[in-house]
N, C-alpha and C positions, 0 to 999 in steps of 0.2 A: 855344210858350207865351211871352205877356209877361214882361218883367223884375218882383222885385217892385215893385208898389204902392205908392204913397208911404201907402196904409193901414196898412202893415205898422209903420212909423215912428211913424204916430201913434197906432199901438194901442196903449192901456197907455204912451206914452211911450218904447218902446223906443228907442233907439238903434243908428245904422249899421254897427257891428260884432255886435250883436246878430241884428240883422234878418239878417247873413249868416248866422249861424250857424242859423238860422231856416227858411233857408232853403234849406239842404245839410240839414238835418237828417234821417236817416230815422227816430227813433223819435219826431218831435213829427210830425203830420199838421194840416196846413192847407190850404184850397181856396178860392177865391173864385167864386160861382156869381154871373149877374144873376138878375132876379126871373123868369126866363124857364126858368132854368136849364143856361144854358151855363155850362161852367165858363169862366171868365176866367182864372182863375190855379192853379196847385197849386204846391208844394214838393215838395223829393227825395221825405221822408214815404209824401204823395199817390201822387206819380208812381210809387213803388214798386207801393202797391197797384195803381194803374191797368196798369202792365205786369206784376204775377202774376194779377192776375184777370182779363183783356183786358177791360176796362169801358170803354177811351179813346173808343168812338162817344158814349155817351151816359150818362158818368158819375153823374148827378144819378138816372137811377132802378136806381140801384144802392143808394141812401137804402131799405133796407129797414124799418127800424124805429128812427126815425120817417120817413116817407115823404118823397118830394117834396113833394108836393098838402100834407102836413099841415104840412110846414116851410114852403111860400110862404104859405100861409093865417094864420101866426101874426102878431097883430100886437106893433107896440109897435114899441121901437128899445132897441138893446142886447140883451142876452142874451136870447133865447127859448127855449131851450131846455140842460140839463145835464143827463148821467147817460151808459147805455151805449148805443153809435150801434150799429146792425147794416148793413152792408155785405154785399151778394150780388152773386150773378154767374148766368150762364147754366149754370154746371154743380151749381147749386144746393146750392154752399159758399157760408157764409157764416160771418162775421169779428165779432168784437164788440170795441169798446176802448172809454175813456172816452173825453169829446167833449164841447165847449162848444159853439151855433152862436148865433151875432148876427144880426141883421137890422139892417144899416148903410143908408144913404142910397146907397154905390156896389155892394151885394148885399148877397148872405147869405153871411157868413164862416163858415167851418166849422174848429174845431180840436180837435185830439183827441192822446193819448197812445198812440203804438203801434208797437211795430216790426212793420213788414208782413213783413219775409221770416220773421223767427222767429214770425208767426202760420200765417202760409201753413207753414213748417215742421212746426207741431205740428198743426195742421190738417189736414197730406197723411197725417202719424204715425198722425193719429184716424180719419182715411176708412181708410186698411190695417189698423189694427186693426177697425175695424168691417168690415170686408171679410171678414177673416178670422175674424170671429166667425159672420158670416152664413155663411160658406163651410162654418163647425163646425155651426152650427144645422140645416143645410139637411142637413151628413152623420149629424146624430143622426136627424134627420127620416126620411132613408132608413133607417139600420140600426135606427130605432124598428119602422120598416115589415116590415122585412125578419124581425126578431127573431118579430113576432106573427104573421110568415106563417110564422114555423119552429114558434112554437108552438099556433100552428093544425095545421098535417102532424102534430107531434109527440102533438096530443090526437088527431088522427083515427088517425095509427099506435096510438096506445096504446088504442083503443079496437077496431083487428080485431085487436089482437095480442090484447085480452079473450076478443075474440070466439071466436078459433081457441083460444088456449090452451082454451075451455069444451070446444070442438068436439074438441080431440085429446083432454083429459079425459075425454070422452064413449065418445071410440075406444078409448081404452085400457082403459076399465074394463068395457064389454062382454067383449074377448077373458080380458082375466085373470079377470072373475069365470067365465066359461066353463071356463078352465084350470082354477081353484079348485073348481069340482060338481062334475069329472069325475074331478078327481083325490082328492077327497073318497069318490065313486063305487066310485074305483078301493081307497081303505082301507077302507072300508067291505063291499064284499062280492067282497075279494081273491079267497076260496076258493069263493066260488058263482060267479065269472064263468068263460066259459070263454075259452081262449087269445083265440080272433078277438074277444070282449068287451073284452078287455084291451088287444088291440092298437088296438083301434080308438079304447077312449079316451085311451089315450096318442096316437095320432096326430092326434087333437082337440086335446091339449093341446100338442103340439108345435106344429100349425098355429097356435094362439091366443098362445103364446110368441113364435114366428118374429115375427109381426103387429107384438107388443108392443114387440120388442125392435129391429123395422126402423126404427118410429114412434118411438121414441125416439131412436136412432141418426139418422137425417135432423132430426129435432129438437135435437140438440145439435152436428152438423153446420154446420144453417143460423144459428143461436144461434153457434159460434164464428167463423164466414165474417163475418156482421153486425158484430162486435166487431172485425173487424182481424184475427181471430186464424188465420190460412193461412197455415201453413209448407211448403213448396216443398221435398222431396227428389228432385230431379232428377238426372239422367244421362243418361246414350248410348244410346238401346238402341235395335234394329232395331224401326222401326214396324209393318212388314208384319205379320210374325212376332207382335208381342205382340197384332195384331189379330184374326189366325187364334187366337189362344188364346182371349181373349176370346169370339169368334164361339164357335166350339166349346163352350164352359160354358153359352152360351145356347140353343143350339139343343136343350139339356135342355130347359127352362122351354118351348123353343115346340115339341117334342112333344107336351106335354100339352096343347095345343088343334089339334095336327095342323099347326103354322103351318112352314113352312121358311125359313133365312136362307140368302141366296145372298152370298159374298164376292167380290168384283169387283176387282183392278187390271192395271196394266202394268208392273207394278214387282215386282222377287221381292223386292227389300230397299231401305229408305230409312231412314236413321239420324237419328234425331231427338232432341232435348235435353229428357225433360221428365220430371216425376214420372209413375212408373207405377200408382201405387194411385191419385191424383187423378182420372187421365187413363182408369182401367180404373171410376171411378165414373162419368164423363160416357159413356162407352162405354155401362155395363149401364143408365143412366138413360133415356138413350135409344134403347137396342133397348128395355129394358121395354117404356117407354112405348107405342112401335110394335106389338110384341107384345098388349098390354093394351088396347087401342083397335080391332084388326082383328079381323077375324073368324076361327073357328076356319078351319081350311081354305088362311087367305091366304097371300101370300108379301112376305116382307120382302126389300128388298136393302139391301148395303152395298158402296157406292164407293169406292177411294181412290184420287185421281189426285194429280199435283202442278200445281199452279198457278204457276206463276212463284215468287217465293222460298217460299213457301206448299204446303202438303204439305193436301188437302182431302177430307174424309169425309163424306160420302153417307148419311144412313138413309131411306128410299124405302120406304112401308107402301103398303097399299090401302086402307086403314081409314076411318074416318068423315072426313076433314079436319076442320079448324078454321072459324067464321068470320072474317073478314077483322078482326070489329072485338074480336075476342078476342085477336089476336094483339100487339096493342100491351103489354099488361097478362102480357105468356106467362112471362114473366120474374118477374113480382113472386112474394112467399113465399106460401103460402096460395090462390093462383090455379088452381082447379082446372078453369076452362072448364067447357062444357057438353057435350062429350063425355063418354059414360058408358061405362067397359068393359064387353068385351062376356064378358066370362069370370065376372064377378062379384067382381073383383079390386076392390083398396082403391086409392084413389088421395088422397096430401095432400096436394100442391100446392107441395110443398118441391123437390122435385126438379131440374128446370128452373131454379129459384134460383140452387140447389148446382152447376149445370151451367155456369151464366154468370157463377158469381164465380171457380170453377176456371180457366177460360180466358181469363179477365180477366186471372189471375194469370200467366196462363202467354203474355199478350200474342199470345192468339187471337182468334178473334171467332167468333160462332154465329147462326143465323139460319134463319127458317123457308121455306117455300114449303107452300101451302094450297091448296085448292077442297075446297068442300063437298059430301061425298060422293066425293070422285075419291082420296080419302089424303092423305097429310103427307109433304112433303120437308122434310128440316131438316139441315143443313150446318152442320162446321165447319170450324176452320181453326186450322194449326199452322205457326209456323215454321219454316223449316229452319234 
């Protein structure tokens, strides 16, 4: 760039120590363009902004507001223009400061009031806060998102949890108003019934009690499993063995349709870490179910092999299977599929829940095998 201009001198009368000062200056901005728009001249000022904004190709349309075009267009001589200049760039920052420009006979002088590093300073301050605002906006934006998809689930849950709570109210008040006739029955004509009369409505009312009081029991089960609330009283105990027990109490329940369970492993004892009343509900939940789905006559088996660190059980029915696109949902509360016992047994749909938060807990896993019509494989898996 040129030395200054002898315009500088006779601008306003300045003076030679002046004009230096003038001309190191970076908070005064001065520039000298031709009518054309090259720059001829700048100071420290200038030059500052033109090295934080790289505008050095073609300074003059970086005149954002008031433009080039509108700055060569003005006529007259002397001052055309005062007030606040806006200066841009290609990153689409732009700079505002006061500014006088002249339209002289050797160009258009342009002067102005600014320090450029401390604009570009507060400048780079405001694009990072604005950054960080849009960065906040964008995250309200999603957890707005995400908040109304929670409570979207949370009205469609609270509307089958409606639904089923109607549906267990329904089930329960069948059997106990049933309990209540019979045992009404039973005050009422104590001494005209005879023995087998008596017996029988008592065994009505036990059967309509058991019902009531299982339907409740898996209802505040699955109600405290949902809440968080599973405590874990674990120990040692031989798995085999606590499985032959189990087996055993059930093959009561599958007499009564003629069903048999066969116990199957290779192992007389494997010692395992885990709660035994949890672990002997995922047991009866699942031969039930097996049991309650087959037909009188069938044969249920039960596996257990060890898998690699994993100790793994087998329930193996002939019963109806599932279909395939049931089995995704096998797990949800109230899921009762479209299998129907074949005993005439009661089925809520809690069970299977109860099944998968137990072994959650106890960092197992569970999982079905299906065809329809061929039976139900369903496996789990324990620790060693």
């Amino acid at each position: 760039m040129k030395s200054p201009p002898e315009f500088l001198n006779e601008f306003q009368g300045l003076d030679g120590p002046l004009t230096g000062f003038l001309a190191n200056s970076k908070s005064v901005v001065i520039g000298l363009f031709n009518h054309s728009g090259t720059l001829l001249y700048s100071n420290a000022g200038l030059n500052q902004f033109i090295h934080l904004s790289g505008l050095k190709d073609s300074p003059s349309s970086a005149l954002v507001n008031p433009d080039w075009n509108k700055i060569s267009s003005m006529v007259g001589s002397g001052s055309v223009f005062q007030g606040k200049l806006t200066l841009g760039n290609q990153l689409n920052k732009s700079y505002s400061f006061d500014a006088e420009i002249f339209n002289l006979a050797s160009g258009i002088l342009l002067v102005g009031e600014a320090d450029a590093e401390e604009l570009f300073s507060q400048n780079s301050k405001l694009s990072l806060l604005n950054q960080q605002v849009n960065n906040l906006q964008h995250q309200l934006i999603k957890e707005k998102k995400a908040l109304e998809r929670a409570l979207h689930d949370l009205d469609v849950m609270n509307q089958e949890k409606n639904k089923y709570i109607g549906m267990v109210a329904h089930d329960l008040r069948n059997p106990i108003g049933l309990a209540q006739s019979f045992a009404q029955l039973l005050v009422e004509n104590y001494c005209e019934n005879t023995f087998e009369d008596n017996k029988k409505q008592l065994e009505i009312i036990e059967k309509s009690c058991s019902f009531s009081i299982n339907l409740i029991t898996e209802m505040l089960d699955i109600s405290k499993i949902e809440a968080g609330i599973l405590t874990l009283h674990s120990g040692s105990f031989d798995y085999i063995e606590f499985c032959r027990t189990v087996v055993a109490r059930n093959r009561i329940f599958a007499k009564k349709k003629n069903q048999e369970i066969i116990l199957t492993t290779d192992h007389e004892s494997l010692i395992l870490e885990f709660d035994p009343y949890k672990i002997e509900q995922v047991l009866d939940n699942l031969i039930g179910n097996a049991l309650k789905f087959s037909q009188p006559g069938q044969e249920l088996r039960v596996n257990i092999t060890q898998s690699g660190d994993y100790v793994r059980t087998e329930i193996i029915d002939q019963g109806q299977g599932m279909p395939p696109e049931e089995l995704n949902n096998i797990f949800q509360p109230f899921n009762s599929g479209s299998s129907i016992p074949t005993g005439g047994e009661k089925s809520y749909g809690l069970g299977l829940a109860i099944v998968k938060r137990i072994l959650d807990a106890h960092n197992g896993i569970v999982n079905f095998l299906s065809e329809p019509g061929k039976g139900l494989a369903v496996f789990f898996q324990l620790p060693l």
